[in-house]
VEXLO-965929 format. One line per 2 residues: their letters; for each residue x, y, z of N, C-alpha, C. Coordinates in Angstrom, 1 decimal. Example, Ala and Ser with C-alpha at 12.3 -4.5 7.8 and 13.67 -1.06 7.14 Angstrom:
2
AS = 13.2,-5.7,7.8,12.3,-4.5,7.8,13.2,-3.3,7.8; 12.8,-2.2,7.1,13.7,-1.1,7.1,12.9,0.0,7.9 .
This chain:
226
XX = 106.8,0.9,67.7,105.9,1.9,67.2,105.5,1.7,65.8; 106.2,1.1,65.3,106.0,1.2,63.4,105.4,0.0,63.2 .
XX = 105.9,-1.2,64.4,104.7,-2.5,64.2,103.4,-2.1,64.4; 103.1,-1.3,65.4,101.6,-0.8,65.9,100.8,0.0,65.0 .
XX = 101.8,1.3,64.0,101.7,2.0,62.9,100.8,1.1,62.1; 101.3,0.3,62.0,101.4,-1.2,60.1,99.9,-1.4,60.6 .
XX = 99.8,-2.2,62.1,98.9,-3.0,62.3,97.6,-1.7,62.1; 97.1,-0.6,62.6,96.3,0.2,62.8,96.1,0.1,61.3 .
XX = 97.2,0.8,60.2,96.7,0.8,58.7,96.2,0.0,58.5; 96.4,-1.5,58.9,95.8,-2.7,58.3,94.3,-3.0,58.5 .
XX = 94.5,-2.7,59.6,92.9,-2.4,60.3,92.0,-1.4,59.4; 92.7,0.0,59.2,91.9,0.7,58.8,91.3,0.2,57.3 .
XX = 92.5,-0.4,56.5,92.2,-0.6,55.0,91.5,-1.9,54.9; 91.2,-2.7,56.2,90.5,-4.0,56.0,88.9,-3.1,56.4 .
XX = 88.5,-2.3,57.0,87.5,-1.6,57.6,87.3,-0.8,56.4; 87.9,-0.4,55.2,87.4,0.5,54.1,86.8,-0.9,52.9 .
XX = 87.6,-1.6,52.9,87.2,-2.7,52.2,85.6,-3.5,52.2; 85.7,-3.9,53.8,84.1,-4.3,54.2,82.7,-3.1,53.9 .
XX = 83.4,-1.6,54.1,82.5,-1.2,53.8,82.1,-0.8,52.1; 83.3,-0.7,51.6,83.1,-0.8,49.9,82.1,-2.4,49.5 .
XX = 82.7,-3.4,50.1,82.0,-4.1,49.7,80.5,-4.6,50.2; 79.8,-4.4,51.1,78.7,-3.9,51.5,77.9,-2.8,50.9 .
XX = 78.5,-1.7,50.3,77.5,-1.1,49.9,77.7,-1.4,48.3; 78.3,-2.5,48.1,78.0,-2.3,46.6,77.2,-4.0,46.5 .
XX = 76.7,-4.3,47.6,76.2,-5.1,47.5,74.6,-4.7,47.5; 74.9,-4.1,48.7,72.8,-3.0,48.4,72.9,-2.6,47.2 .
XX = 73.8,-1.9,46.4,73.6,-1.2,45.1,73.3,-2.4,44.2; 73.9,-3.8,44.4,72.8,-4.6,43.5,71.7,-5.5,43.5 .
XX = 71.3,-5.2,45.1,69.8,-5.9,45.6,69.4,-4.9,44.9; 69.3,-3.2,44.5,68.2,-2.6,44.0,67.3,-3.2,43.4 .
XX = 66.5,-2.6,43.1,65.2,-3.0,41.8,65.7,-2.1,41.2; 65.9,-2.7,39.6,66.3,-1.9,38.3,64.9,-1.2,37.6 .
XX = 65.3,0.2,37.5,64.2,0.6,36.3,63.9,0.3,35.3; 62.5,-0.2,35.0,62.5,-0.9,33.1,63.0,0.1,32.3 .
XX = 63.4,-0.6,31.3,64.0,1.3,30.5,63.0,1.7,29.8; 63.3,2.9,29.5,61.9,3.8,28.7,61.4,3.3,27.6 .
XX = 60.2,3.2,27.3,59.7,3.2,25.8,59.3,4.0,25.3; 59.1,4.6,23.8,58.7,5.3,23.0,57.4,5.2,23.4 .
XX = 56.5,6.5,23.3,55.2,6.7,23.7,54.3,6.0,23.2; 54.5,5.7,21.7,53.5,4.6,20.8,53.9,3.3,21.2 .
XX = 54.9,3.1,22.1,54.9,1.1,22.2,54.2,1.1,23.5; 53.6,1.5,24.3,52.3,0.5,24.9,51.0,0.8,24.3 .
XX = 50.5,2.0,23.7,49.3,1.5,22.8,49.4,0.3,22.1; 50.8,0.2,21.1,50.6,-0.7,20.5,50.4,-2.2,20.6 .
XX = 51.4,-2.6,22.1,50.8,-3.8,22.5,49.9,-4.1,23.5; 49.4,-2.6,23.8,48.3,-3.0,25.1,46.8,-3.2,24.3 .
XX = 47.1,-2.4,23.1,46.0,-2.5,22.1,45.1,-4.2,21.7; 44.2,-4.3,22.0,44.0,-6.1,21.5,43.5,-5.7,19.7 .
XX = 43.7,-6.6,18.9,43.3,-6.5,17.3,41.6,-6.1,17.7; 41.6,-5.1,16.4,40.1,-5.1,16.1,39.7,-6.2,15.4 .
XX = 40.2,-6.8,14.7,39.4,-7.6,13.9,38.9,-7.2,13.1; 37.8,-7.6,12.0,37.0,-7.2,11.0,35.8,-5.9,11.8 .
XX = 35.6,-4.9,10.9,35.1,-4.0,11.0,33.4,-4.4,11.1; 32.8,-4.3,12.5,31.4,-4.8,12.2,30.4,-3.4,12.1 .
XX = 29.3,-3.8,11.3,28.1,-2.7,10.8,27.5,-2.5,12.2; 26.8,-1.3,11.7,26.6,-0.9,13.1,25.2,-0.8,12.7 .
XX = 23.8,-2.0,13.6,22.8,-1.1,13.5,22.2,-0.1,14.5; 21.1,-0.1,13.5,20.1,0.9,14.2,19.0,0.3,15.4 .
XX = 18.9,1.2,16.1,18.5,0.1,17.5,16.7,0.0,16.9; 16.5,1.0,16.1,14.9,1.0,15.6,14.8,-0.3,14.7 .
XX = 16.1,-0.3,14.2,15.6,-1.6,12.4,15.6,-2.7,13.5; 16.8,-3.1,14.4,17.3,-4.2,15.2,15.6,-4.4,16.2 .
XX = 15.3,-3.9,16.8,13.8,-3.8,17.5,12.9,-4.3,16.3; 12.8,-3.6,15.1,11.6,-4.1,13.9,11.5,-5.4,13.7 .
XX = 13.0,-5.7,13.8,13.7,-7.0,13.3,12.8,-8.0,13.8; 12.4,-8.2,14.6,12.4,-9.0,16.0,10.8,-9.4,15.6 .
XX = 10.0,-8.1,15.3,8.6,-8.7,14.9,8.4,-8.8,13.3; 9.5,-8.7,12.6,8.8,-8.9,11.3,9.3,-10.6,10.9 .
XX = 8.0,-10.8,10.0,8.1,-12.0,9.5,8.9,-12.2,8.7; 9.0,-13.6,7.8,9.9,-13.9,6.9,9.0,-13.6,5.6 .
XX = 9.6,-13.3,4.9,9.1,-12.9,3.6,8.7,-14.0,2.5; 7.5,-13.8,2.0,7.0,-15.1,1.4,6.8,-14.8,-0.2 .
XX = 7.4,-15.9,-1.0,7.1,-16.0,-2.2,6.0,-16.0,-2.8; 5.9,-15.4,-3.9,4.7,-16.4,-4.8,4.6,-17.7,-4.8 .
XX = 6.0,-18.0,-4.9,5.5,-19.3,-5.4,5.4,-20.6,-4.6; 5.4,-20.2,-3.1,5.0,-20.5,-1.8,4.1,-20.4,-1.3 .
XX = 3.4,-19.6,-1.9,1.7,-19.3,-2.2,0.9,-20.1,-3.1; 1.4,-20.3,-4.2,1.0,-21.3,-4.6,1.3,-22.3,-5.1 .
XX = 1.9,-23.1,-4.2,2.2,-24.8,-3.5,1.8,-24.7,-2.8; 0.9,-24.0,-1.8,0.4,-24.5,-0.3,-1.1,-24.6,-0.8 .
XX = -1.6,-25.6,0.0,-3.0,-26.1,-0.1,-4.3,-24.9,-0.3; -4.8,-25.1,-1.1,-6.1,-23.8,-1.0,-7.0,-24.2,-2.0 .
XX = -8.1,-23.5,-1.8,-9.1,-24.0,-2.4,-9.3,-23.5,-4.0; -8.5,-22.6,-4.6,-8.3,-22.2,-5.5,-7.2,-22.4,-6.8 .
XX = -7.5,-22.2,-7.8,-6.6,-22.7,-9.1,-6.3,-21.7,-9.2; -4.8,-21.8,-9.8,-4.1,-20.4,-10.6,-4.9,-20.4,-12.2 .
XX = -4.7,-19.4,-12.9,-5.7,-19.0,-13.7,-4.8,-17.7,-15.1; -4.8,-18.0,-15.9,-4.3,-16.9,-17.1,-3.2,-16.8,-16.7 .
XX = -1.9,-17.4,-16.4,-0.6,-17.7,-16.3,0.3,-16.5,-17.6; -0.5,-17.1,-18.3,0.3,-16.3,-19.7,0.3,-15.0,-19.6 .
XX = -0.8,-14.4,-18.7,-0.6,-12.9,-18.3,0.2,-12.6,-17.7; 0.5,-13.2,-16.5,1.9,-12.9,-15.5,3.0,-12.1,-16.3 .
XX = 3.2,-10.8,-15.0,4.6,-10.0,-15.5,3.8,-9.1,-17.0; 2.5,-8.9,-17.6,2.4,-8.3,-18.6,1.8,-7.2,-18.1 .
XX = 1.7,-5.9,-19.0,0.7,-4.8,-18.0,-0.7,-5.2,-18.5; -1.6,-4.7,-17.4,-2.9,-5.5,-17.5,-3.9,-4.5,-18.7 .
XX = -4.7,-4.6,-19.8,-5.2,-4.0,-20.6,-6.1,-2.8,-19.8; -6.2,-1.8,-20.4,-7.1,-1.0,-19.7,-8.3,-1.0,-19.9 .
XX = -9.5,-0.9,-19.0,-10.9,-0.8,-19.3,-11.4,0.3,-18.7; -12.6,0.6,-19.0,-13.6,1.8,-17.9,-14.8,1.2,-17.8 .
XX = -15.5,1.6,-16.7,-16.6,0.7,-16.2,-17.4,1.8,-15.3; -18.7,1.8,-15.3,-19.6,2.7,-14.5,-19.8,2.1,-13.4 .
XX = -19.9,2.5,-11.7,-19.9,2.0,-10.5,-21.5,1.9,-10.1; -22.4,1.4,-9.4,-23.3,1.7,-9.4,-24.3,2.7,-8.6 .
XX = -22.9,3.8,-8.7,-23.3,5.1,-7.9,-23.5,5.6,-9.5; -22.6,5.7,-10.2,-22.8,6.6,-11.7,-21.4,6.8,-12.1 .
XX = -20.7,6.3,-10.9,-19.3,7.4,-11.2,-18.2,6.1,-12.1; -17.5,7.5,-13.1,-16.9,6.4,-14.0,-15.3,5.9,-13.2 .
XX = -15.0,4.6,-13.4,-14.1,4.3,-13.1,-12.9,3.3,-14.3; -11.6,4.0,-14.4,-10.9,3.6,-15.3,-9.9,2.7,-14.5 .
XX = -9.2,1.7,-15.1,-8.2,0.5,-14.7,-6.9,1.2,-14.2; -6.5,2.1,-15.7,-4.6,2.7,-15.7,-5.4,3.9,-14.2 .
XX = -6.3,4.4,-13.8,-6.2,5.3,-12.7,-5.5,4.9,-11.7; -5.8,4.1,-11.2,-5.1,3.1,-10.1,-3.6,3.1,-10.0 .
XX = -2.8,3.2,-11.1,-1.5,3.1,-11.3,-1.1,3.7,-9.5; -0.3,3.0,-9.4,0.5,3.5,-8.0,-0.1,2.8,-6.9 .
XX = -1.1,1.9,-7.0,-1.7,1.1,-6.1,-2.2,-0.4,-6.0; -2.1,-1.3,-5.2,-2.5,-2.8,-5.8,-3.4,-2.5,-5.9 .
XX = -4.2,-3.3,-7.2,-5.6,-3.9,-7.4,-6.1,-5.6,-7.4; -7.1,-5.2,-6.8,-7.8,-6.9,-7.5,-9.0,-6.1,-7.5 .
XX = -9.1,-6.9,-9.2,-9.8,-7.3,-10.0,-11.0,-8.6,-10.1; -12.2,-8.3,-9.1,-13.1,-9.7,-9.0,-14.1,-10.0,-9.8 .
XX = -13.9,-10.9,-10.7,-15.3,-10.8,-11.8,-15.7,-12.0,-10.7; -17.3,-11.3,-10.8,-18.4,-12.3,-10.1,-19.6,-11.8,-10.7 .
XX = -20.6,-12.9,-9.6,-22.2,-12.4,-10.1,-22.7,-12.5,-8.3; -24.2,-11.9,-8.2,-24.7,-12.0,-6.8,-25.6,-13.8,-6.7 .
XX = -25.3,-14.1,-7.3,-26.3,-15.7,-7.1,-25.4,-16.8,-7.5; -24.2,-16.7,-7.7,-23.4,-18.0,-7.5,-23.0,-17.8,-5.9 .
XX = -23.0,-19.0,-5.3,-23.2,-19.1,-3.8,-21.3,-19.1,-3.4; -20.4,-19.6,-4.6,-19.2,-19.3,-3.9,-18.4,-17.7,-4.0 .
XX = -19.9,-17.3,-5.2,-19.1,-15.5,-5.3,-19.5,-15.3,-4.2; -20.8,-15.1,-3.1,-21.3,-15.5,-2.0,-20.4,-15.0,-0.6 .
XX = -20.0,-16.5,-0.6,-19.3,-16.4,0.3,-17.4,-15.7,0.3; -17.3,-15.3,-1.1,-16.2,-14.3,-1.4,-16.2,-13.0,-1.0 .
XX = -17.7,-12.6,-0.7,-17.9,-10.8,-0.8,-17.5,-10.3,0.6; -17.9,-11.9,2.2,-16.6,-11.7,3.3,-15.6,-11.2,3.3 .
XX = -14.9,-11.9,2.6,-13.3,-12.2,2.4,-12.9,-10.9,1.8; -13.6,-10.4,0.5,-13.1,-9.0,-0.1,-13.3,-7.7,0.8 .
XX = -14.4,-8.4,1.8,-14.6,-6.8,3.2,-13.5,-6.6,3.9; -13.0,-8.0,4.6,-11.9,-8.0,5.5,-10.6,-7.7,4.6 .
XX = -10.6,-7.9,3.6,-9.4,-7.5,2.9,-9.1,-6.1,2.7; -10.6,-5.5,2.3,-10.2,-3.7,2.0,-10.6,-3.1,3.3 .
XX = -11.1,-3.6,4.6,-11.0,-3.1,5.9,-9.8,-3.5,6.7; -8.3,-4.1,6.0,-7.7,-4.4,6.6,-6.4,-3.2,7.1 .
XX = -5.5,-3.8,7.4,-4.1,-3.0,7.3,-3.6,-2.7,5.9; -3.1,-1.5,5.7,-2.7,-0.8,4.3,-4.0,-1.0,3.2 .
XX = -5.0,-1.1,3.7,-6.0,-0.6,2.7,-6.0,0.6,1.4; -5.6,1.6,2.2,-5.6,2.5,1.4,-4.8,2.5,0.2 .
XX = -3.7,1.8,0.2,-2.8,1.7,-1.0,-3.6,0.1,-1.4; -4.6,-0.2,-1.4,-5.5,-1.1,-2.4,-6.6,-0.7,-2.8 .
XX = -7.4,-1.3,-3.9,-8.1,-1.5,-4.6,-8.7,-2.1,-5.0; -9.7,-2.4,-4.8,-10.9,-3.6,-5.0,-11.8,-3.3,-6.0 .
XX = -12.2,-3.8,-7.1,-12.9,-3.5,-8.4,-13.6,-4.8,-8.5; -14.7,-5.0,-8.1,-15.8,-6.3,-8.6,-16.8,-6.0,-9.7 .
XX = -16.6,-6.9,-10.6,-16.8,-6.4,-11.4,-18.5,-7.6,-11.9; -19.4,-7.2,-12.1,-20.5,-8.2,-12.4,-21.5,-7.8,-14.0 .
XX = -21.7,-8.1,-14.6,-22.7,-7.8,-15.8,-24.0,-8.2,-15.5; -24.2,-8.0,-14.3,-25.9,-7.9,-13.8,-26.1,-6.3,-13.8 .
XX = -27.4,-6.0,-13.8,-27.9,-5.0,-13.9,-27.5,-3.9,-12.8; -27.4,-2.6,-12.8,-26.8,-2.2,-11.8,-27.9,-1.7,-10.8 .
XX = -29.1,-1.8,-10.8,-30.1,-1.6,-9.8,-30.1,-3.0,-8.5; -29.8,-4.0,-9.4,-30.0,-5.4,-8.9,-28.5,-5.0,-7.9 .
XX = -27.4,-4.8,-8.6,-26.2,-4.9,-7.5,-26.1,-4.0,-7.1; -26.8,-2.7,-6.6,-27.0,-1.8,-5.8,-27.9,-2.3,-4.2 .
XX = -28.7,-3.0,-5.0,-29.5,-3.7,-3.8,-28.7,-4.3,-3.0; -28.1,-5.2,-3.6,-27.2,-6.0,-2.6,-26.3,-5.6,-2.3 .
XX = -25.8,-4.6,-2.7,-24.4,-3.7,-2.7,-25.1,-3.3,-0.9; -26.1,-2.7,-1.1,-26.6,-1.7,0.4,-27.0,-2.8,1.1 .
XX = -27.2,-4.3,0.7,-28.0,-5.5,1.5,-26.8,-6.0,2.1; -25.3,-6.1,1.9,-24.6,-6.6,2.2,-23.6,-5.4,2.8 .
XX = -23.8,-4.5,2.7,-22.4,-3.1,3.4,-21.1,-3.6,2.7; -21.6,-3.5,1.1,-19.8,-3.5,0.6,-19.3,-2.4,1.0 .
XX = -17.8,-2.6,1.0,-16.7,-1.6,0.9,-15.8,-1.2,0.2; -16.3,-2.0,-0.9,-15.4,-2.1,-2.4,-15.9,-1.4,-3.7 .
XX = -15.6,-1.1,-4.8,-16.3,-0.7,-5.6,-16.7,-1.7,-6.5; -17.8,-1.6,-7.1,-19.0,-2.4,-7.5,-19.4,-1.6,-8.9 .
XX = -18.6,-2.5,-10.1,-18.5,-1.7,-11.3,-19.9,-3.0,-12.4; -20.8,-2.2,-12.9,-21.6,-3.1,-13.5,-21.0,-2.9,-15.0 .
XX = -20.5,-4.1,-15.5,-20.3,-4.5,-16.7,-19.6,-5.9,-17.1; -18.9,-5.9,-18.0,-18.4,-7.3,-17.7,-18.4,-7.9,-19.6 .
XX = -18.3,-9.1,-19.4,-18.7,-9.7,-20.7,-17.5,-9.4,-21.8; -18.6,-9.1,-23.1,-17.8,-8.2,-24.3,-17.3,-6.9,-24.1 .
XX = -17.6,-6.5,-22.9,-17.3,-5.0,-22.2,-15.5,-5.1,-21.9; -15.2,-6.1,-21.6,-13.9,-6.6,-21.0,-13.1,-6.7,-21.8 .
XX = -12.0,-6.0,-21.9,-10.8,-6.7,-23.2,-10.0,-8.1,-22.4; -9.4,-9.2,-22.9,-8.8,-10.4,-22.3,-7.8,-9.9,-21.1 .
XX = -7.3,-10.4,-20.2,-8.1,-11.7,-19.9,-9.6,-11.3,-18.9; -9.6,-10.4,-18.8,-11.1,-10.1,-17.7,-11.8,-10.8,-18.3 .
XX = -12.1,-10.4,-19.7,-13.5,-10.5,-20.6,-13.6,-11.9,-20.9; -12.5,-12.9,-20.6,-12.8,-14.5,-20.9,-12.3,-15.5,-19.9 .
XX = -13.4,-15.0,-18.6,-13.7,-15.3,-17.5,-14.8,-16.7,-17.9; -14.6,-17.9,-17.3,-15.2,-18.9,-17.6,-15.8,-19.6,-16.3 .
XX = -15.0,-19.3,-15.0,-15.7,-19.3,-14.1,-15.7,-18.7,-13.0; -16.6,-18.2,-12.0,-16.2,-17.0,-11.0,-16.8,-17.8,-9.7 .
XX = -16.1,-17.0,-8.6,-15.3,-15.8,-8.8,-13.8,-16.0,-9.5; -13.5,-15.1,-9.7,-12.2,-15.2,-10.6,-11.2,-13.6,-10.1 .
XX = -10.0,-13.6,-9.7,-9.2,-12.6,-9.4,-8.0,-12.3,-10.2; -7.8,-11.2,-10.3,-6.8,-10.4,-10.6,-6.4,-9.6,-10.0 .
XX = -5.2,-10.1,-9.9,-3.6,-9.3,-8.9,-3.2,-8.3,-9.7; -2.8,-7.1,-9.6,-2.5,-5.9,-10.5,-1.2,-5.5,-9.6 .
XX = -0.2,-5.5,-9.8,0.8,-4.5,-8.5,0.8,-3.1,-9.3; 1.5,-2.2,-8.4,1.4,-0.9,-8.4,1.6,-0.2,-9.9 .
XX = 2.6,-1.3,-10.5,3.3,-0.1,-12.1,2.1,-0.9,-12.9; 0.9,-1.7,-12.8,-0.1,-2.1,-13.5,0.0,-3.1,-14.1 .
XX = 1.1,-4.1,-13.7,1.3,-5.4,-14.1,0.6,-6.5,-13.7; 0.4,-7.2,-14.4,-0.3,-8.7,-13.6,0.7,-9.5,-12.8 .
XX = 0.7,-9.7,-11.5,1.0,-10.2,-10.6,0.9,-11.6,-10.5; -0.6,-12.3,-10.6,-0.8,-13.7,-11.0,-2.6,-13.2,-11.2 .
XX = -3.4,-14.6,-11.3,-5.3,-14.2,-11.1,-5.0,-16.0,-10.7; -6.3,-15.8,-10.1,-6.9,-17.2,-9.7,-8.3,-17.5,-10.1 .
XX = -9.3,-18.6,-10.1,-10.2,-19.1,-9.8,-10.6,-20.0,-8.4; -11.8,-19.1,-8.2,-12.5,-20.4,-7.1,-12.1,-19.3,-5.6 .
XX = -13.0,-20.0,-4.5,-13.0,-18.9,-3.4,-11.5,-18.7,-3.0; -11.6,-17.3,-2.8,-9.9,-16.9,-2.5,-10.1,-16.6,-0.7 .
XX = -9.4,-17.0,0.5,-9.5,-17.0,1.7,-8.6,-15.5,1.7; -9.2,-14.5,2.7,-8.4,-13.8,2.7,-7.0,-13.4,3.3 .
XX = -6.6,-14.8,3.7,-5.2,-15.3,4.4,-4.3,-15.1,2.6; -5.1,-15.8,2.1,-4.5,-16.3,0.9,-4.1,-14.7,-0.2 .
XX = -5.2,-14.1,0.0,-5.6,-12.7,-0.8,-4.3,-12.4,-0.5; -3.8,-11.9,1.1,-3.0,-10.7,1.7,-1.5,-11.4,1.1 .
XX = -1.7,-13.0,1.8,-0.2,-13.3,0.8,0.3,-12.8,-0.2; -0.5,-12.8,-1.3,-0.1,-12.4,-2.7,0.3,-11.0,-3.0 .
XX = -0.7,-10.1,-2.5,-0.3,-9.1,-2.2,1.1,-8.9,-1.6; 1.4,-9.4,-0.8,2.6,-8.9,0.2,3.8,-10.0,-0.9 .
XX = 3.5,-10.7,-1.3,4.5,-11.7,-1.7,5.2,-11.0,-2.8; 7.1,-11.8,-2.8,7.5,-11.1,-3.7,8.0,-11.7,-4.8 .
């Protein structure tokens, strides 16, 4: 009886054993839990770098962008081929002298009035053939885009009955001031050959002048140039 006793305990405690060691064998197939992180450590690495901070445009400027040209010098204006000579250099960058001059309506017209607007300044006459073909060029220029912030002053010392004639014979759109000559303080007044132009920008500075026919591809450049 106490051999049979032995043998049953032995049994029993080899049967507690297999199952202790089986289940601590499932307990370490588990899947382990990652351990916890502080709430700021997956922003921080799920985060990618910003990098440099980039500007932000405007979808209007970015759209403008697209049709505006590149911006043209003076002095890219004049190195490119044209039929005209630059002219009274020495003036450049000075404010341009003031004069007054009668239109050949009656009405008086002064230079400093203009202030706040481009001018050109065209001394010509009606019977030189390349002032002529200039008085085109100066139509499409003050019927153009931003007209209104220009100014066109032609200026001739022919009689003002005679340049009224042709003023209504030709449909200027400019004003048509009869005087000229000794009337003119420099450089207007020592004009040697026409047509002849003066660029005026807004604060009344001379911009540049030229001689000889001005195309009015060439006109708007200068104007717009900076």
């Amino acid at each position: 009886m106490a051999i049979r006793s032995r043998i049953r305990w032995l049994s029993l405690a080899a049967c507690a054993a297999v199952v202790l060691y089986v289940a601590g064998g499932l307990t370490g197939c588990r899947k382990k839990s990652p351990p916890p992180t502080e709430p700021n450590a997956a922003t921080e690495t799920s985060a990618p770098d910003a990098g440099p901070e980039q500007a932000v445009l405007d979808p209007l400027d970015a759209a403008a962008s697209l049709f505006r040209g590149p911006s043209v010098s003076l002095q890219n204006v004049i190195k490119g081929d044209k039929p005209w000579s630059v002219a009274a250099e020495t003036w450049w960058g000075k404010i341009a002298p003031d004069f007054t001059l009668t239109d050949i309506e009656g009405n008086v017209h002064t230079l400093s009035d203009y202030r706040g607007r481009n001018v050109v300044v065209v001394v010509w006459t009606t019977w030189v053939p390349t002032c002529r073909l200039q008085v085109p060029q100066l139509k499409e220029l003050k019927g153009g885009a931003g007209a209104k912030d220009l100014a066109i002053l032609s200026v001739s010392n022919e009689p003002p009955a005679l340049l009224k004639e042709f003023a209504d014979k030709e449909q200027l759109n400019f004003t048509v001031l009869s005087g000229g000559g000794s009337a003119l303080p420099a450089p207007f007044g020592e004009v040697q050959f026409v047509p002849s132009s003066f660029f005026i920008d807004p604060q009344g500075r001379f911009k540049m002048a030229a001689t000889g026919f001005m195309p009015v591809e060439d006109a708007r450049a200068i104007l717009q140039a900076q």
